[in-house]
N, C-alpha and C positions, 0 to 999 in steps of 0.2 A: 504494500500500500504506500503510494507514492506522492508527500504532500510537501508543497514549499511554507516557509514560516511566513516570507511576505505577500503569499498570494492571496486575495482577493477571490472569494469562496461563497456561493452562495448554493442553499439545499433548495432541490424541488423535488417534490415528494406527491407520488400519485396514490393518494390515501388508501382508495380499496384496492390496490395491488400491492400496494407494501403490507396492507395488515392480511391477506389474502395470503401469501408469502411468508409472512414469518408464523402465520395459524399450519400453515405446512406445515412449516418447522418444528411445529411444536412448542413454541415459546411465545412473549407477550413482550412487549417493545416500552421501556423504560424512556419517555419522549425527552425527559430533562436529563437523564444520563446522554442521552442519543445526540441532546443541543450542545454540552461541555462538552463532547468528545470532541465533536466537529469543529468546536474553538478551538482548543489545545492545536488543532490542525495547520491553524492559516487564519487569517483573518475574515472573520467570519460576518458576511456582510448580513446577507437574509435566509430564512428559513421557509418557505411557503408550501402549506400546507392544501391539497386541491382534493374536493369533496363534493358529491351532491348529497343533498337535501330532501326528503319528503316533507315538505313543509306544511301540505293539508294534517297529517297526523296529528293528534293532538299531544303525542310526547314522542321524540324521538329519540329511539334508544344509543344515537351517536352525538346526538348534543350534549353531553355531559362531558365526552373527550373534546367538543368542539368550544367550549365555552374553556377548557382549561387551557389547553394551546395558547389560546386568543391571549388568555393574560399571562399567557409564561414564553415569552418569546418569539413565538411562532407568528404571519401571518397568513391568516385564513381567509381563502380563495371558494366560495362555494356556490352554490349555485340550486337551483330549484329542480328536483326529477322531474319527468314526463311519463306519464301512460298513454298506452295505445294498444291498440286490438290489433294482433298480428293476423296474415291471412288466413290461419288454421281457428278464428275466435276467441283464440288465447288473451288477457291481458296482460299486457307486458310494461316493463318499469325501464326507462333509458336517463340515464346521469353519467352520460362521457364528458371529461373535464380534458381533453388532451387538445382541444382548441385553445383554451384559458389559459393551459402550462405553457404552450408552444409560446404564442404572443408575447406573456410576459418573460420567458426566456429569453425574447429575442430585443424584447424591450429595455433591459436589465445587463445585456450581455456586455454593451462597450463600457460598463461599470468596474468589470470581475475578469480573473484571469483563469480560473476553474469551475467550474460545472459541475454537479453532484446532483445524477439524478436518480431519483429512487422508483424503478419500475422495472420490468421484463417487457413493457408492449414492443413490438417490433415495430410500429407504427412511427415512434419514434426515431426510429434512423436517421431519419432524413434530417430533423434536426441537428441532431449532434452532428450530422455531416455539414451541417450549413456553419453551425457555429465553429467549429475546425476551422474550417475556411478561411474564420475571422479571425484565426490564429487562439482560439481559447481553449484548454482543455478538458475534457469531459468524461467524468465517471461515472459508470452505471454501476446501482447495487440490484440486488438482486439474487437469483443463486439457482447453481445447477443441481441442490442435492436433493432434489425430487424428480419422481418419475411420473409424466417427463416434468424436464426442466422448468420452472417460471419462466426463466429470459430465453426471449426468442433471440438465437443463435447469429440472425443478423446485425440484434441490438449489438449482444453481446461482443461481435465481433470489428464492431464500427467505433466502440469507444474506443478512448486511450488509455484507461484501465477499468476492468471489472473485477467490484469486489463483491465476494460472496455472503449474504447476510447471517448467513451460517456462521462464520468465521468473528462475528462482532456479536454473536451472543450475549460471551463474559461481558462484551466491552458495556452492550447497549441495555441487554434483555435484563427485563424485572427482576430483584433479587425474589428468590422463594416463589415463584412462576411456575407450575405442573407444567413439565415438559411430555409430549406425545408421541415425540420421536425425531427427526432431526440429529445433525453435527454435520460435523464442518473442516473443509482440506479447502487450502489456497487454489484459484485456477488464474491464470496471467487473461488481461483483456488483449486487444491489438496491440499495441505500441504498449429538596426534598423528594424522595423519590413517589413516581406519583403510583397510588392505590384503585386508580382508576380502571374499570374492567374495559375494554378499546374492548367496542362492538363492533360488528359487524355493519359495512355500510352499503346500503343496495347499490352500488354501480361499479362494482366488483367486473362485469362484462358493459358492455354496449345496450344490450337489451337483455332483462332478466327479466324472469316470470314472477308472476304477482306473488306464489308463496315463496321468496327468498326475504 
């Protein structure tokens, strides 16, 4: 894991693929361990957090991790789900936030000299291909110790380094957290603690079905 002391460092973090990912793993992600690490790193400019929303609900079982973020560091990016009736009469729930990351990554980037993004979508390439470009560099977390993989192989292989979220368990993950299964081996890319239960958040895919 490869970081400068005066780089210019900012986290984006694709919420229902990072928590998606480490429920894999088996562990539960410690967010104020997860913000000090990333300091000690580099200089650590923003942390944005991207989420959707059920907001007709009358309590959402992710607004208690959303409200705590909000006043410990984090900036929070969210947005309102959508329903809609697929062509089989299914209702279906869509909260894709990779419009919102992109933009502001790209809005944000002649600010920062590293990139640290937290997701496996392969959709993402093309970003982190853009912003290379601009000369910044870009890590993706993520990890291959599931079957299959989180990160899709393209992502993984377009950064400048992927790090495996396995591997930052000790560093990030809750102390005293039920593990389910999980661990963690390095893979090279291209080139107070909180008590909070991190639910589950519906836009985990593009379009999920009404019982998720």
């Amino acid at each position: 894991m490869h970081f400068y002391s005066n780089e210019r460092i900012a986290l984006f973090i694709d919420g229902a693929n990072l928590y998606a990912t480490a429920k894999t793993l088996g562990f539960d992600i410690d967010y104020k361990r997860l913000l000090a690490f990333f300091r000690k790193k580099g200089q650590l400019v923003r942390a944005l957090y991207y989420t959707a929303l059920a907001e007709d609900q009358e309590y959402s079982s992710i607004r208690p991790l959303i409200d705590w973020l909000d006043y410990n560091g984090y900036t929070m990016v969210t947005k309102p789900t959508k329903e809609f009736t697929d062509s089989m009469g299914r209702r279906k729930i869509k909260g894709n936030m990779d419009i919102e990351l992109t933009v502001d990554a790209m809005r944000i980037a002649p600010s920062l000299d590293h990139i640290v993004l937290f997701t496996g979508d392969g959709d993402f390439r093309a970003l982190v291909e853009t912003l290379q470009q601009d000369g910044k560099r870009v890590s993706v977390v993520s990890t291959l110790q599931t079957q299959p993989p989180m990160v899709a192989d393209e992502l993984r292989r377009q950064s400048d380094q992927f790090i495996d979220l396995a591997d930052l368990e000790a560093l990030i993950g809750r102390d005293g957290a039920p593990r389910s299964g999980g661990g963690g081996r390095s893979h090279g890319g291209r080139g107070p603690a909180t008590k909070l239960d991190e639910p589950a958040s519906l836009e985990d895919e593009d379009d999920l079905p009404e019982e998720v």
